[in-house]
N, C-alpha and C positions, 0 to 999 in steps of 0.2 A: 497455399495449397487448397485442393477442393474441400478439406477436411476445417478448414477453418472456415471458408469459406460459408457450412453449412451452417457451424455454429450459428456465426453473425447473423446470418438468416433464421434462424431461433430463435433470436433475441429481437429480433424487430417483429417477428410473427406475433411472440408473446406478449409485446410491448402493446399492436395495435390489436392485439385479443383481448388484454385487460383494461382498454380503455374502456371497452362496452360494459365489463364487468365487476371492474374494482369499486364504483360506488355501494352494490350491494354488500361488501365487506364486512361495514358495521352490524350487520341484520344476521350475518350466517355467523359472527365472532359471538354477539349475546347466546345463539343457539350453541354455538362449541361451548362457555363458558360455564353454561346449567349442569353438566355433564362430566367435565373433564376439568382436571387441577390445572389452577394456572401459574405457570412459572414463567414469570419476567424474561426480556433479555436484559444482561447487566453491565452491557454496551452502551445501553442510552442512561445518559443521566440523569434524563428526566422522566423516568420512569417513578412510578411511587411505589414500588414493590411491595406491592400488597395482595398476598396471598389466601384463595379463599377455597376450600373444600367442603362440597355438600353444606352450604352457607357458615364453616367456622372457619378461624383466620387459622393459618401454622404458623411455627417459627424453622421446621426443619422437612426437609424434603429430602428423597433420594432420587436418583436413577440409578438403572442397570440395566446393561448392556453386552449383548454376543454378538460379534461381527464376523464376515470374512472378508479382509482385505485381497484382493485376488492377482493386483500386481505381484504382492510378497509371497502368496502363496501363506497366510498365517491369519489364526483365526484372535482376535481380538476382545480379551474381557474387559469390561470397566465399570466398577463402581464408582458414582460419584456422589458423596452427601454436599448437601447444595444450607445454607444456614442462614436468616435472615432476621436480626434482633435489633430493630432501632436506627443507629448508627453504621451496624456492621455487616455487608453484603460480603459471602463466602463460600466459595463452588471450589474443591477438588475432585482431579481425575485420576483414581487408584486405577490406571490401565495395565494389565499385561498381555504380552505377546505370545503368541505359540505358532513358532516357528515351523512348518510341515515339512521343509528341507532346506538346504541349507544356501541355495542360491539369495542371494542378497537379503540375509537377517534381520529383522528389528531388533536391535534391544531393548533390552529392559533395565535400568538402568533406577538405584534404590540408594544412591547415595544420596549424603546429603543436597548436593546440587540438583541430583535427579528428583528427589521430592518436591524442590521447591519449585523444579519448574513444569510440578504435574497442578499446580497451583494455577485454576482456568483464570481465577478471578478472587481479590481482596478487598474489599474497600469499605474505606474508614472515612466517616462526614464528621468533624467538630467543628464547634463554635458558630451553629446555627447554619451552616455549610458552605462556611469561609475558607474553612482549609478540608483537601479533600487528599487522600491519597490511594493509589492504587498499586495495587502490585499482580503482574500475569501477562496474559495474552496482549499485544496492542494492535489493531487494527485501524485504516481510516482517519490515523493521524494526521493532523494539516496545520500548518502557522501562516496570520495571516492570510491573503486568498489563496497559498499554496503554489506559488513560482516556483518556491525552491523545496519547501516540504511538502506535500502531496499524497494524501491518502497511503502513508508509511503504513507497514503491516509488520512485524517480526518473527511471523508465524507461518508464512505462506509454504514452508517446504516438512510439514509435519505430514505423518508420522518419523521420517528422518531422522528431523530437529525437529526439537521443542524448545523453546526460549522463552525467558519468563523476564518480563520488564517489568519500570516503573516507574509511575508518575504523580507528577504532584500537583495543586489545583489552588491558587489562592486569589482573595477578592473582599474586597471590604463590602459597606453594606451594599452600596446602590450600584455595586459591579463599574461604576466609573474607574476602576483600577482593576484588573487583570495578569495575574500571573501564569505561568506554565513551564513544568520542566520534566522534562522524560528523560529516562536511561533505557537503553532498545535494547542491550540483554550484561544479564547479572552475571554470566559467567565468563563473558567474556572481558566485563570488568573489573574480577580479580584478575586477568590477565594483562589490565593494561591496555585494553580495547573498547567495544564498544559504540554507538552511535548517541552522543550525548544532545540534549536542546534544552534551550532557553526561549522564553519570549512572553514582553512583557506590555500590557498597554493599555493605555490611559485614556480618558476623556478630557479635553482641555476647559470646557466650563461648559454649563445648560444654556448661556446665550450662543458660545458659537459650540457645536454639537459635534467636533469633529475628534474622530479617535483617531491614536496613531502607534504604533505597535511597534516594536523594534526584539529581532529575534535572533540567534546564533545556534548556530549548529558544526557542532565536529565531527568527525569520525576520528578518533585517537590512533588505530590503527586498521587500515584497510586489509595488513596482509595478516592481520592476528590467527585465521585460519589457514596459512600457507605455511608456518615457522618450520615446518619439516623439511621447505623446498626452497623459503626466501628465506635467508634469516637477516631479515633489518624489518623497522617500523616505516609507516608513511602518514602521516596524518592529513587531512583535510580540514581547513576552516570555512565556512561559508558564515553569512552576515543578509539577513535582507530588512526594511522596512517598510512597513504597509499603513495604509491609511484607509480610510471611508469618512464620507459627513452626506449627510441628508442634503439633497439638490433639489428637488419637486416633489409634490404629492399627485398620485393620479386615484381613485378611488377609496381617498383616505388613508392609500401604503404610501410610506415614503419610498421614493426610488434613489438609491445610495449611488454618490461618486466615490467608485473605490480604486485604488494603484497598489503596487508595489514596486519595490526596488531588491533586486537580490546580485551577488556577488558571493565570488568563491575564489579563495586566494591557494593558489598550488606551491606544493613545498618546494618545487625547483621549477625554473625557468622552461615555459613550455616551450619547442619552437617547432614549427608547422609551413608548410609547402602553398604559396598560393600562387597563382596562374594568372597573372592578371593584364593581360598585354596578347593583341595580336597574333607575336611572334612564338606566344607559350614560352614565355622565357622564365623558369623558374626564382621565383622571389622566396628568401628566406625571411621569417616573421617570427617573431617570440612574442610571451605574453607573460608576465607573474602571475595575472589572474583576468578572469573575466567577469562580466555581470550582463543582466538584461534587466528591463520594466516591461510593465506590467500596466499601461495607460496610455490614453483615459479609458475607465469601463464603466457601467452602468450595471447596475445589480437591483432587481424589483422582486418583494416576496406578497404574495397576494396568498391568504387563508391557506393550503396546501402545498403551494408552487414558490419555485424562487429560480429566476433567470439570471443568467451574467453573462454580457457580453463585454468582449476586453481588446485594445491595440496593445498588441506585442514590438519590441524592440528588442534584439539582442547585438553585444558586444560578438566576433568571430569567434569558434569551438566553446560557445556555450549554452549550454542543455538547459531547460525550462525542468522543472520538477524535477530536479536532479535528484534527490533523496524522495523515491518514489514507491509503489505498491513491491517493485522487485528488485528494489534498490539493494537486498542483503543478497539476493542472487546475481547481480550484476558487479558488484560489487569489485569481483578480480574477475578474471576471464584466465583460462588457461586455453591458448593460442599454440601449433606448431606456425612459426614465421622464423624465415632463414634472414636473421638481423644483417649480418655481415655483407651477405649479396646486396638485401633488397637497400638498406640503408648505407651504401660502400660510400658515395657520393656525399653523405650528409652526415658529418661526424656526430654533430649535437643528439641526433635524432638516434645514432646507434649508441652510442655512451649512456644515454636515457633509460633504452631498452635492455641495455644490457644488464643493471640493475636488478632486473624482475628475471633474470633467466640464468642458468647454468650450464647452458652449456651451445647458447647460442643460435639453436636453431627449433627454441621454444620459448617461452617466454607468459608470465602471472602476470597478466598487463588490469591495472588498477581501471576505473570505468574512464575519468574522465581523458584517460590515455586512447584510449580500445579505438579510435576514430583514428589515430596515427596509421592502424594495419588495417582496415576493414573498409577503405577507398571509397567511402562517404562521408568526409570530414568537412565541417559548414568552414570553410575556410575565410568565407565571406560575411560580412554582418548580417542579419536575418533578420524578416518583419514578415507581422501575420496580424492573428488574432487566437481568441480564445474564446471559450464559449461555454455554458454548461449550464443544462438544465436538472431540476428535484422536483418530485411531485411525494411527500411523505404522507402516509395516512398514520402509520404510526408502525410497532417496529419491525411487524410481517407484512407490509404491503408498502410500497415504493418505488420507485425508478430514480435513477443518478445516471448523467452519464454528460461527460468529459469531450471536447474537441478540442485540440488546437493545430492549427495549419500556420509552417514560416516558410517564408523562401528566400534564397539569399539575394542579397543588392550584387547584381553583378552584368553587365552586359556581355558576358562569355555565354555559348549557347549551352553549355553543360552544366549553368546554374541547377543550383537540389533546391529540393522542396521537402522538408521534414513534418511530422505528421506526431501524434499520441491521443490517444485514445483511451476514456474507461466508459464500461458498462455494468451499471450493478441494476438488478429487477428481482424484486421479492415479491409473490403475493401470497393469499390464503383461501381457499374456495373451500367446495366439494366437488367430489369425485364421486358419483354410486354414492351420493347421501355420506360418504366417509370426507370426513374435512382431512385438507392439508394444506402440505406449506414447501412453497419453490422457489430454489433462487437461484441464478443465473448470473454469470459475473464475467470479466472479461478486462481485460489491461494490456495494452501494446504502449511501450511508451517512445520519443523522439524515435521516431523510426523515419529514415527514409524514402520519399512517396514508391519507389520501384519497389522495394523490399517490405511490400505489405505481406506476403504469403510467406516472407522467411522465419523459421523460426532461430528465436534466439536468446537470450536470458533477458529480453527486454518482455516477453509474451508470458501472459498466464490468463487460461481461463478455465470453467468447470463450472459445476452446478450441485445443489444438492436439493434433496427431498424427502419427505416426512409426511407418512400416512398414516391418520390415526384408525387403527383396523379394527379397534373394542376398547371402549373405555380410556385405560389407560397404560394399553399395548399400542405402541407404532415400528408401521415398519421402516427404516432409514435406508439411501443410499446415498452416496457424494462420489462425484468425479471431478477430480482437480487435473490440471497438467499445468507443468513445468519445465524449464528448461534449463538444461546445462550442464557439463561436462565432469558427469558424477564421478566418473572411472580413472582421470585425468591421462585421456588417450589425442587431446584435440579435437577430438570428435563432441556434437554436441550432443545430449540425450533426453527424450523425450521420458521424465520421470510423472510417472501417470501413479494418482491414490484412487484405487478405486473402490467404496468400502459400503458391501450392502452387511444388512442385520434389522436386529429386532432391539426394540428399546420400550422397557415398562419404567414406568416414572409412580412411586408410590411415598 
């Protein structure tokens, strides 16, 4: 649509606007820092969260905060004490709602589960910061070069949901060994649900230099949010390995050969429609699972930048970053599809679907299914590339952003060409001598090349921004959107946050 359309065109404006200007950065950051308290983000790890006011250090800070969120029509308080002693980094968010009518409500929600998941951010470093743990928000999560996980998020449909994860971080001294385990949300794991990972990796010696990472991921149950509509479980297992070893030097960086290997084993027997002959004669295909690689690539990071170019291969109906930024929105799909008509022909394929639906002419169709009904299924094996450039200054000014293009192996002329896409752009200026801070985001993932303007639970993009108006008064706005089928009418819904206010940080 034109509306997205313009975005993308905002994003590449701001991108070739801040090339001319993000070096001054560092210069207008010392001027904001004499001035105004500085509080970390507690997203990068490499931060040294060191706090400093009118030249003395803290150990506690607050914000507070009045918003109006204007999709909900409800005005927005939050306090949050933000706590920083050594070891222990600790940000909650006391928010309530105030609902102005009664069309689509927030709540507020003060149980026990609900407090723990007003918890922004926990984390705990011991034993010199070998073992690290965290509990909250996740964002940006990736294992590996990220085939199969990819910039995870568990938070992308808040104020709605809020979801509080958690992750664990282990490593001997010299990091030749690497641990990693996330849980993507806590309540949904006394339920027996959940998005769990593992991954783990190693350096094989300092003569030959090469790492090799081996990673698992589940979903325990996909339909854990539908039990009032499906009542069964479905689990996913996915499996990938990744490698990198140092191949050449070019200006004293090493330039990395990296790959990966990812696969995803389905709890029943896929079986899928291919076309592959002249006469269109219909071939039935099944599969237990499928996988793709991710090689050969090359990855080069030179003082701020780091490039990756990568050869794609995949196995037929399989997704590259399957567990992705909207992976918890994509998740199930609630589809009107008249099973019995469309699929009269092909028993496997209505038996399958019948599963996820009650009453046959709708259907909770899980992600890696959703290509059965929606007449863009890679039927065919598929080859491309990948690609993806970062320019970080550090953790308000940046650029990220994601390609990959596959197209299937097939001499039919109605071969597809699938597509995905991230864009993330943060910087930090002035405004009228007033500094702020902007960021710009965007995710369409395996989308197919016709269906770039459709929207659908694969698209999320928005923006937010931070003007510091006096001291240590700013004024905030964010615009997120979303997609997908809140009401569950089949219909898709554009769920837009859209939340201006004032925020003092003391």
């Amino acid at each position: 649509m034109l509306y997205l359309k313009n975005i993308l065109f905002l994003f590449i404006l701001s991108f070739i606007f801040s090339l001319n200007t993000i070096d001054s950065v560092s210069v207008l950051k010392d001027s904001i820092n004499q001035k105004s308290i500085l509080i970390p983000n507690y997203n990068n790890d490499n931060f040294q969260f060191e706090f400093d006011y009118l030249g003395k250090n803290r150990k506690i800070f607050y914000h507070s905060q009045i918003s109006y969120i204007n999709n909900s029509n409800a005005i927005k308080l939050n306090f949050s004490p933000i706590f920083n002693y050594q070891k222990i980094k600790f940000k909650i968010d006391f928010e309530h709602f105030f609902n102005l009518d009664n069309s689509n409500p927030l709540t507020n929600n003060w149980s026990f589960i609900g407090l723990l998941e007003k918890i922004d951010y926990f984390r705990l470093k011991l034993f010199n910061n070998k073992l690290n743990f965290f509990l909250g928000e996740i964002s940006n999560l990736s294992f590996g070069h990220g085939y199969l996980l990819n910039k995870y998020g568990n938070n992308y449909n808040y104020p709605i949901d809020r979801n509080v994860g958690f992750k664990l971080r282990l490593n001997n001294s010299n990091n030749s060994i690497l641990y990693n385990f996330f849980i993507s949300n806590i309540d949904e794991l006394s339920n027996s649900g959940s998005l769990i990972g593992n991954h783990i990796s190693f350096l094989v010696s300092d003569a030959l230099p090469l790492r090799i990472g081996f990673g698992h991921i589940v979903d325990h149950n996909q339909l854990v949010n539908y039990q009032d509509f499906i009542i069964q479980d479905r689990r996913i297992n996915a499996f990938e390995i990744d490698f990198d070893m140092p191949l050449f030097n070019i200006l004293k960086k090493n330039v990395l050969l990296i790959g990966e290997f990812s696969a995803i084993k389905f709890p029943d027997t896929r079986y899928y429609k291919r076309v592959d002959d002249s006469q269109f004669t219909n071939d039935k295909k099944f599969r237990d699972g499928v996988w793709g690689w991710m090689f050969p690539g090359l990855k080069y990071t030179i003082n701020n930048y780091s490039m990756m170019l990568a050869f794609n291969y995949n196995s037929s109906i399989f997704s590259p970053h399957y567990f992705n930024s909207t992976y918890d929105l994509e998740r199930v799909r609630y589809r009107l599809y008249d099973i019995l008509n469309n699929e009269e022909n092909f028993s496997n394929e209505s038996s399958e679907l019948m599963k996820f639906s009650s009453d046959s002419v709708s259907v909770f169709i899980p992600k890696d299914l959703y290509s059965m009904i929606n007449g863009y299924e890679n039927t065919f094996p598929t080859y491309g590339f990948s690609t993806s450039f970062d320019r970080i200054l550090d953790d308000n000014n940046y650029l990220s952003i994601q390609y990959s293009y596959l197209k299937e192996i097939t001499d039919n002329d109605k071969n597809l060409s699938f597509n995905s896409l991230w864009f993330d752009f943060a910087t930090s200026k002035n405004l009228f001598s007033f500094p702020y801070q902007l960021n710009l985001f965007l995710s369409k993932t395996f989308f197919e090349s016709s269906n770039f303007n459709s929207l659908d639970e694969n698209l999320m993009y928005g923006l937010s921004f931070n003007l510091n108006i006096y001291k240590n008064l700013f004024f905030l706005t964010e615009l997120r959107n979303t997609y997908y089928d809140q009401d569950i009418d089949g219909e898709i819904d554009r769920i837009s946050y859209i939340n201006t206010g004032l925020k003092i940080k003391f």
